[in-house]
C-alpha positions in Angstrom: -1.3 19.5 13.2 -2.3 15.9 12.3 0.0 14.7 15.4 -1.8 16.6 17.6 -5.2 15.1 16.6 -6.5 17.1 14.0 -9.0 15.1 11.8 -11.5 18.0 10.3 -11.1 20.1 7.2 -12.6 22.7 5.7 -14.0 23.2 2.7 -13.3 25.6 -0.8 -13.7 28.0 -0.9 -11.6 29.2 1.8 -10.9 33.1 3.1 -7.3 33.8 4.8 -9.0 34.7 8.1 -11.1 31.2 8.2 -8.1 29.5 7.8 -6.3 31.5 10.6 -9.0 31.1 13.0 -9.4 27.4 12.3 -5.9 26.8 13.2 -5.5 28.9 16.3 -8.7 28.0 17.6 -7.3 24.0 17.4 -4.0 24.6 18.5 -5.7 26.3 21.7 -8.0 23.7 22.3 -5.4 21.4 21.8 -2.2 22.8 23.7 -4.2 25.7 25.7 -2.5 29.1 26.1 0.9 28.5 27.3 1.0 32.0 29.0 -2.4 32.6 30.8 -2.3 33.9 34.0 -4.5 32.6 36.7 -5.0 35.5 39.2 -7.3 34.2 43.0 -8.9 36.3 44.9 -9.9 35.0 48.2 -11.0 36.7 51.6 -10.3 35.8 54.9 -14.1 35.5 56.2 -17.6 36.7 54.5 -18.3 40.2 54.5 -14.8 41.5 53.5 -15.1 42.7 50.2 -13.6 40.0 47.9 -16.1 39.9 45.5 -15.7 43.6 44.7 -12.3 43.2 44.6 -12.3 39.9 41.9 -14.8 42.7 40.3 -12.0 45.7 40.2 -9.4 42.9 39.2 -11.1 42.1 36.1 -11.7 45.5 35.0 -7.9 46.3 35.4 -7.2 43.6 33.4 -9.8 44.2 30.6 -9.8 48.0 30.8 -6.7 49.4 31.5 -4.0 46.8 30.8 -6.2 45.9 27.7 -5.6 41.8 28.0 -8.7 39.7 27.0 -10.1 39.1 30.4 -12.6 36.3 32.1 -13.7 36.7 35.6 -15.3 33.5 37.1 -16.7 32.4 40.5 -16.8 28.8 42.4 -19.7 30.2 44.6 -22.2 28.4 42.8 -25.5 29.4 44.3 -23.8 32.0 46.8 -23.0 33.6 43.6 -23.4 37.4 43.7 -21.7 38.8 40.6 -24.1 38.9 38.4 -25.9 41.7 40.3 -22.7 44.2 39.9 -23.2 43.6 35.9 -27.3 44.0 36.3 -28.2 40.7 35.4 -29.6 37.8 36.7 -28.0 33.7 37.0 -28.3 32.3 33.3 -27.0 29.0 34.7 -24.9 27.0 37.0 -21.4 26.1 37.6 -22.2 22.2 36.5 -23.8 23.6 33.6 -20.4 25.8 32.6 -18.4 23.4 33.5 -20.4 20.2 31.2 -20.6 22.7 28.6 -16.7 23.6 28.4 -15.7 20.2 28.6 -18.3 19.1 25.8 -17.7 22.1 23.7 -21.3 23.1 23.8 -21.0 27.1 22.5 -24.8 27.7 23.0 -24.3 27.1 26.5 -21.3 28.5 27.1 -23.0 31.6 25.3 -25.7 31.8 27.7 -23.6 31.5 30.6 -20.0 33.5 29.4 -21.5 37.1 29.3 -19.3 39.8 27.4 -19.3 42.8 28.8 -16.9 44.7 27.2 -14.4 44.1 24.1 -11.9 42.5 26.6 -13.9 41.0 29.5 -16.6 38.5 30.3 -17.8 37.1 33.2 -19.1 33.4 34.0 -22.8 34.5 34.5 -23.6 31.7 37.0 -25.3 31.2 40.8 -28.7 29.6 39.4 -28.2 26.3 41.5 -29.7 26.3 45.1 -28.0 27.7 47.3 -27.7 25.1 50.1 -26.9 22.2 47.1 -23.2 20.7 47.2 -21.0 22.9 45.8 -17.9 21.5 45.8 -17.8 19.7 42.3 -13.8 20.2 42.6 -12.8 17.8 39.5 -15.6 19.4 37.3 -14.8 23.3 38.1 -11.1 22.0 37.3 -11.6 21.1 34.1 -13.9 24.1 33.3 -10.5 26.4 34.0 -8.4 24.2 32.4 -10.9 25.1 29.3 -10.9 29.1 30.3 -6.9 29.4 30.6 -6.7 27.8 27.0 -9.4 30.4 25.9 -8.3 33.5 27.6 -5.3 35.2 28.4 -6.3 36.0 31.7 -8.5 34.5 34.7 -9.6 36.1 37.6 -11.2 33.7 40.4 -13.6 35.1 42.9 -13.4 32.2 45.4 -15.4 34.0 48.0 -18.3 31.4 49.5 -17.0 28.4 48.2 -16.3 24.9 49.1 -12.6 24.3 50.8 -11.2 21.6 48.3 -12.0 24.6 45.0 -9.6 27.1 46.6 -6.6 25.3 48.1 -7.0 24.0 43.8 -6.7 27.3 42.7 -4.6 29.0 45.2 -1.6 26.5 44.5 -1.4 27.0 40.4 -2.5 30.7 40.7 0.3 33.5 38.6 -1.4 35.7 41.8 -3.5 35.4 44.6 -5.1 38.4 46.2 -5.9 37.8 49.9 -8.5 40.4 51.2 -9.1 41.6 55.0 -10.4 44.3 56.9 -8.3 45.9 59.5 -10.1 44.2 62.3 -8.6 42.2 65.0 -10.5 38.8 64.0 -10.1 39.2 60.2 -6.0 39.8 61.1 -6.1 37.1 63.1 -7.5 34.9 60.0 -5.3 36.5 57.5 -2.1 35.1 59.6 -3.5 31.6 59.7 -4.7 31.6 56.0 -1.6 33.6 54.4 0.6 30.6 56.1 -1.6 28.2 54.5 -1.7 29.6 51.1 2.1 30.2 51.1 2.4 26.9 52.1 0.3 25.6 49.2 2.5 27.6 46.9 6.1 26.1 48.4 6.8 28.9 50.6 6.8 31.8 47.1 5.5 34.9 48.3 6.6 37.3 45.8 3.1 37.4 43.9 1.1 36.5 47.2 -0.5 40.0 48.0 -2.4 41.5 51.7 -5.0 43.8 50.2 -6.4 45.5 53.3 -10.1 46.7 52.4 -12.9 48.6 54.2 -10.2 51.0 55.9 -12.0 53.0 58.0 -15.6 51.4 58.6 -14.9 51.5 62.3 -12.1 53.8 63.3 -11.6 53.7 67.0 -11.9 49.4 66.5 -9.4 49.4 63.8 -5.9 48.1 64.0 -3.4 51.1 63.0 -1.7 50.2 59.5 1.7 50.7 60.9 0.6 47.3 63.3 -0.6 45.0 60.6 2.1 43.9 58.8 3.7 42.9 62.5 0.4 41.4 63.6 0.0 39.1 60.4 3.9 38.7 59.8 3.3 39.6 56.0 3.1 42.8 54.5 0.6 44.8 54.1 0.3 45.7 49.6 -2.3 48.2 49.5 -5.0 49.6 51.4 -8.9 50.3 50.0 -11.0 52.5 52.1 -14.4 52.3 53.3 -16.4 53.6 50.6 -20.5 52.3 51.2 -22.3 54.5 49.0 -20.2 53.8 46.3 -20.3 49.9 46.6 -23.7 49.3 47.8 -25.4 51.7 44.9 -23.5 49.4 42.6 -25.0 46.6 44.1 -28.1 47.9 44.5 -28.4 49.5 40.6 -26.5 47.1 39.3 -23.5 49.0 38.6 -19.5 48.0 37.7 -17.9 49.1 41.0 -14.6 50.3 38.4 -17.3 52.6 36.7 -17.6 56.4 38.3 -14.4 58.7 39.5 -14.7 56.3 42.9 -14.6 53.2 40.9 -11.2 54.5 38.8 -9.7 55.6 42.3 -10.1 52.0 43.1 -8.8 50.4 40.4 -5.5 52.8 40.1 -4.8 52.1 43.8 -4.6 48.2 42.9 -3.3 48.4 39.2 0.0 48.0 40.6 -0.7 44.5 41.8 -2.5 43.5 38.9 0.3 44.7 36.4 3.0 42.9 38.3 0.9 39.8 37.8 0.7 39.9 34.4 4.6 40.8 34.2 3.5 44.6 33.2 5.6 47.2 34.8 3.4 49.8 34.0 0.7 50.3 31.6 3.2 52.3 28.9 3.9 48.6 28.5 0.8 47.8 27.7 0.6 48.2 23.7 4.7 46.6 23.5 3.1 43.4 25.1 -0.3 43.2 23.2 1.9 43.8 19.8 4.3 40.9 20.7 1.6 38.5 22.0 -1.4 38.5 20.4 -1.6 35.0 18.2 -3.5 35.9 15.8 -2.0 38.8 13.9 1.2 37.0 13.4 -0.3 33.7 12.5 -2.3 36.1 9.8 1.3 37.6 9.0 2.9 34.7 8.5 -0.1 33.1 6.6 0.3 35.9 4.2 4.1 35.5 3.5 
């Protein structure tokens, strides 16, 4: 510990779990969480869905695979995911970022809202909107922070600047790339899939098409047995057009993973987000939480 930089103590008298948390909570500042997964979501264009697809992401993660989940956005003031938890902007992506780096927790408070017992979400988009957004080498460091705080990360990258994503989309365990079956979006999703595979060294086993918004406007639509041809990747899964479910969540402020149309959603893409994580199926969900979580075995061993 004292090679790694430790130089505070703590003081008698001392309970077992203050000395476990004291320990993990340095070695994770210190060497970060060796296997947190970093899981992008990016769309093609505006209007395709992506944020509610970050949205169902994260609650896969947190709700049914049960892994302690943050979902974050590089939007900055194009930040719209506060409304689907019914909040409003408690800060900015600077702020986050600053406050990561400089260990402020009253900040990070404010701005990290939990939600549930496994997931949070980066409660930002107070900056205006048409500020500079880019702030690559700050948001950087703020995920460098998250990944050594949380097992996993899920990146909305929806609206942001283009030097944040090509970042993220290189490192990411996953990236999620969303469309709509339209002729432009397709067109898009070619162009950006060979760019993102690209960024990635030409690995497209956990690079993902999640066509959304089947549907919308049938008789315009390319037919799903033409897409995979058209964009020269296939095609993982297929959401369809489902309005009144998405915009009374955005409207009410609702989870769009909460209501029988919400849990339709996220078992259609729990594949994806399983086979991310290196979860076959969620019957392997309690095996891997009781051979990774830190914490009960530091205790274990603390004990002995």
């Amino acid at each position: 510990l004292t090679s790694i930089g430790v130089s505070d103590y703590l003081v008698h008298p001392v309970s077992l779990f203050d000395m476990a948390e004291a320990i993990s909570r340095t070695l994770l500042s210190q060497l970060g969480a060796g296997s947190s997964n970093l899981i992008a979501v990016v769309g093609v264009k505006g209007g395709v869905g992506t944020t509610n697809i970050a949205h169902l992401v994260s609650s896969i993660s947190a709700d049914l695979l049960g892994q302690k989940t943050v979902l974050i956005d590089a939007a900055a003031g194009y930040s719209t995911l506060w409304a689907q938890f019914g909040f409003s902007p408690t800060g900015t992506l600077v702020e986050a970022a600053k406050a990561a780096i400089d260990r402020d927790h009253d900040t990070l408070s404010r701005i990290l809202m939990a939600i549930s017992e496994n997931l949070t979400f980066m409660n930002t988009g107070a900056e205006p909107m048409l500020a500079n957004a880019s702030q690559q080498k700050l948001f950087d460091m703020f995920l460098e922070r998250m990944l050594g705080q949380y097992p996993v990360v899920v990146a909305d990258l929806s609206a942001t600047s283009a030097a944040i994503p090509a970042s993220l989309l290189a490192r990411a365990n996953g990236v999620i790339v969303v469309s709509t079956p339209t002729v432009n979006s397709l067109s898009l999703s070619r162009t950006l899939i060979k760019e993102i595979s690209a960024l990635r060294g030409h690995a497209t086993e956990t690079l993902k098409l999640v066509i959304n918004r089947r549907g919308e406007s049938s008789g315009f639509e390319v037919p799903e047995k033409d897409i995979s041809a058209a964009v020269g990747f296939d095609v993982s899964t297929t959401i369809p057009y489902a309005p009144k479910h998405f915009l009374k969540c955005e409207s009410e402020g609702i989870r769009p993973s909460e209501g029988p149309e919400g849990q339709k959603y996220m078992q259609i893409l729990q594949g994806i987000v399983a086979g991310f994580l290196g979860l076959a199926s969620v019957a392997q969900v309690g095996e891997s939480q009781s051979k990774g979580n830190f914490l009960p075995g530091l205790f274990k061993k603390l004990k002995s």
